[in-house]
C-alpha positions as CSV (number, residue, x, y, z in Angstrom):
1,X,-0.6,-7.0,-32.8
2,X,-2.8,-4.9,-30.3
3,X,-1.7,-1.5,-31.1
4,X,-0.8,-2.2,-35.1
5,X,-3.5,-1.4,-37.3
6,X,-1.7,-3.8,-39.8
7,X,1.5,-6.0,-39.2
8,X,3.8,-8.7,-41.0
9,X,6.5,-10.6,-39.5
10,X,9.4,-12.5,-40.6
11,X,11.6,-13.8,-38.0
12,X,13.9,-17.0,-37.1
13,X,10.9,-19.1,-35.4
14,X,8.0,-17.5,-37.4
15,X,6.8,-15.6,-40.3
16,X,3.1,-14.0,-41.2
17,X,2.2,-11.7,-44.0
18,X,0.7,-8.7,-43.3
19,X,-2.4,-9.4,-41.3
20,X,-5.0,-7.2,-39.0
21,X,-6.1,-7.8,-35.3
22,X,-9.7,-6.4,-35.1
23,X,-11.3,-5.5,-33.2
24,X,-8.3,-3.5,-31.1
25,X,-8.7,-4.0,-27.4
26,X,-10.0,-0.8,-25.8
27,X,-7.1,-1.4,-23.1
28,X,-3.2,-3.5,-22.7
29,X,-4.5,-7.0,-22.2
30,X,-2.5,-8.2,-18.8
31,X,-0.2,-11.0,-19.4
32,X,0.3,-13.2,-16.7
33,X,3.0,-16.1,-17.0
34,X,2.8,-19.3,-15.3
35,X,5.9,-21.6,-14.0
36,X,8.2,-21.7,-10.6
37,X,11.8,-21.2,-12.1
38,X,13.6,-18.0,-11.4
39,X,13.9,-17.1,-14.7
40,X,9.4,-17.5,-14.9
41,X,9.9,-14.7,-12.1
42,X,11.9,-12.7,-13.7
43,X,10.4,-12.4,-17.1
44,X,6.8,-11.7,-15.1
45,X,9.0,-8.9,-13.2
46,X,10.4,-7.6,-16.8
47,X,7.4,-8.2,-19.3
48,X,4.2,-9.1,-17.4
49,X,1.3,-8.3,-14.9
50,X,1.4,-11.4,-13.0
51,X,1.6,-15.1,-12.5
52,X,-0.8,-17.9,-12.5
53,X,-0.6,-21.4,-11.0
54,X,-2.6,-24.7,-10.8
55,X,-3.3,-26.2,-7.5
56,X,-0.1,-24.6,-5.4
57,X,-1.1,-24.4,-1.6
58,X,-0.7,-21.3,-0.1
59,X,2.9,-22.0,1.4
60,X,3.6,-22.3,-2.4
61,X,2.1,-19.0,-3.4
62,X,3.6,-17.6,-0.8
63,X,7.5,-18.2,-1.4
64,X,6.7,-17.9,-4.9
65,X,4.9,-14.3,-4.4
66,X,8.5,-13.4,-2.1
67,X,10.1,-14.1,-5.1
68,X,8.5,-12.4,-7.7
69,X,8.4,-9.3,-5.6
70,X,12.0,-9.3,-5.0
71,X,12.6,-9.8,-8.8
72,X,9.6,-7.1,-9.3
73,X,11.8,-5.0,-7.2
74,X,14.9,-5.8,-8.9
75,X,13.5,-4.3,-12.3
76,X,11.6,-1.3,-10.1
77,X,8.4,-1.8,-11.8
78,X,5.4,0.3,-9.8
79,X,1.8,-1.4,-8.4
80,X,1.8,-5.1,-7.5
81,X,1.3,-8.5,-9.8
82,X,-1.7,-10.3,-9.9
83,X,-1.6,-13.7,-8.2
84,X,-3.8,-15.9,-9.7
85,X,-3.8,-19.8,-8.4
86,X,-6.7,-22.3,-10.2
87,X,-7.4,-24.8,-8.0
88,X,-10.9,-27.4,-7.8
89,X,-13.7,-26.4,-5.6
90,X,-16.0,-28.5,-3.7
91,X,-18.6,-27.5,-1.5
92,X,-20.4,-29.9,0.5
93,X,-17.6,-32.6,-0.3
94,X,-15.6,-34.6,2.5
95,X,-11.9,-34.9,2.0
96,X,-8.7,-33.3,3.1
97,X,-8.2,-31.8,-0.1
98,X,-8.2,-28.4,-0.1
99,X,-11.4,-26.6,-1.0
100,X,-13.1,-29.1,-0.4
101,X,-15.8,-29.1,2.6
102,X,-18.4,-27.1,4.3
103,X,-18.5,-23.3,3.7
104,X,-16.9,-22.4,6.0
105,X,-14.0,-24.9,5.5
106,X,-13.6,-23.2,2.0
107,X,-14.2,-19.6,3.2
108,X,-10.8,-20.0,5.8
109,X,-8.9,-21.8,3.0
110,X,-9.8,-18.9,0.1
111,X,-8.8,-16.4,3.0
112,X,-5.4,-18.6,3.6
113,X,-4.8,-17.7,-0.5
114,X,-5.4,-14.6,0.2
115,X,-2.4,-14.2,3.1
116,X,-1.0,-15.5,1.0
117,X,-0.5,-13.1,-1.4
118,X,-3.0,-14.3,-3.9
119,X,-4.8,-11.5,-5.8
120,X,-7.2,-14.0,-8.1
121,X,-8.1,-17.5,-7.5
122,X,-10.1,-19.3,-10.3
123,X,-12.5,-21.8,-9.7
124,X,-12.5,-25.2,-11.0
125,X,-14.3,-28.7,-10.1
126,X,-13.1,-32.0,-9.4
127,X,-16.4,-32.8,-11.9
128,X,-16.7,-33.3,-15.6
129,X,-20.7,-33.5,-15.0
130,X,-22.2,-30.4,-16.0
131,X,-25.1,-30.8,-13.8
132,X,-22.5,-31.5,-10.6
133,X,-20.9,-28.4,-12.1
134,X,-23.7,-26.0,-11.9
135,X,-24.7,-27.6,-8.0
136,X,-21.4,-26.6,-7.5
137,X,-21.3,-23.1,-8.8
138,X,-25.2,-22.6,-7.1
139,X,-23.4,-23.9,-3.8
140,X,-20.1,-21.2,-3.9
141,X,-22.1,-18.6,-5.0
142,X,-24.9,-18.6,-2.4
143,X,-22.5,-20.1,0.8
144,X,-18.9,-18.8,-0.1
145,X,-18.9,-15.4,-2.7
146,X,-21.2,-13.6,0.5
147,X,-18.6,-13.8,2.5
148,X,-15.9,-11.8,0.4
């Protein structure tokens, strides 16, 4: 649909008459595919750019980044996949959850992700209070983005 000025389709699943996607993307959108299964590693090894995860701990990403490279090997594709893991953030909180804590505490567990082998991690909060949202976002990015 990205590289099609116009396209139809009329398959076993799904069927669309001829339709346009505009505007075009100025590059390949990445797709990254979420799931733990073999078979979620080696379709992001055979069709995608990377994998994405909610709340794994690093031990987690880090068997599961072992074994998409090995499948990522298997179908010799070049560069490395993104990693991305969303997990809840909150700064200033007390807990043992992680992400959760002083600066600091946050800083050494975003660094843990990041031996881990993840390439991405996307923010969330334990919050549906937009004003506790924004304290939040005010609070990573003047104590925690500095430090990366």
């Amino acid at each position: 649909a990205c590289t099609e000025e116009r396209l139809s389709y009329d398959g076993d699943h799904v069927s669309f008459d001829t339709v346009g996607f505009h505007p075009s993307p100025s590059r390949e959108i990445p797709v990254w595919i979420g799931g733990h299964s073999g078979a979620t590693f080696r379709r992001i090894a055979e069709y995608g750019n990377g994998w994405t995860t909610l709340w794994d701990q690093p031990d987690d990403v880090a068997r599961a980044r072992d074994r998409i490279m090995n499948a990522w090997t298997d179908y010799d594709r070049d560069g490395e996949p993104e990693i991305a893991v969303l997990r809840p953030v909150n700064v200033g909180g007390s807990g043992d959850r992680i992400l959760t804590g002083s600066a600091d505490e946050i800083i050494d567990d975003l660094e843990a992700y990041a031996d881990a082998g993840a390439t991405r991690v996307i923010v969330d909060f334990y919050t549906t209070d937009i004003e506790e949202q924004l304290e939040q976002i005010r609070r990573f990015g003047d104590d925690v983005i500095p430090s990366f």
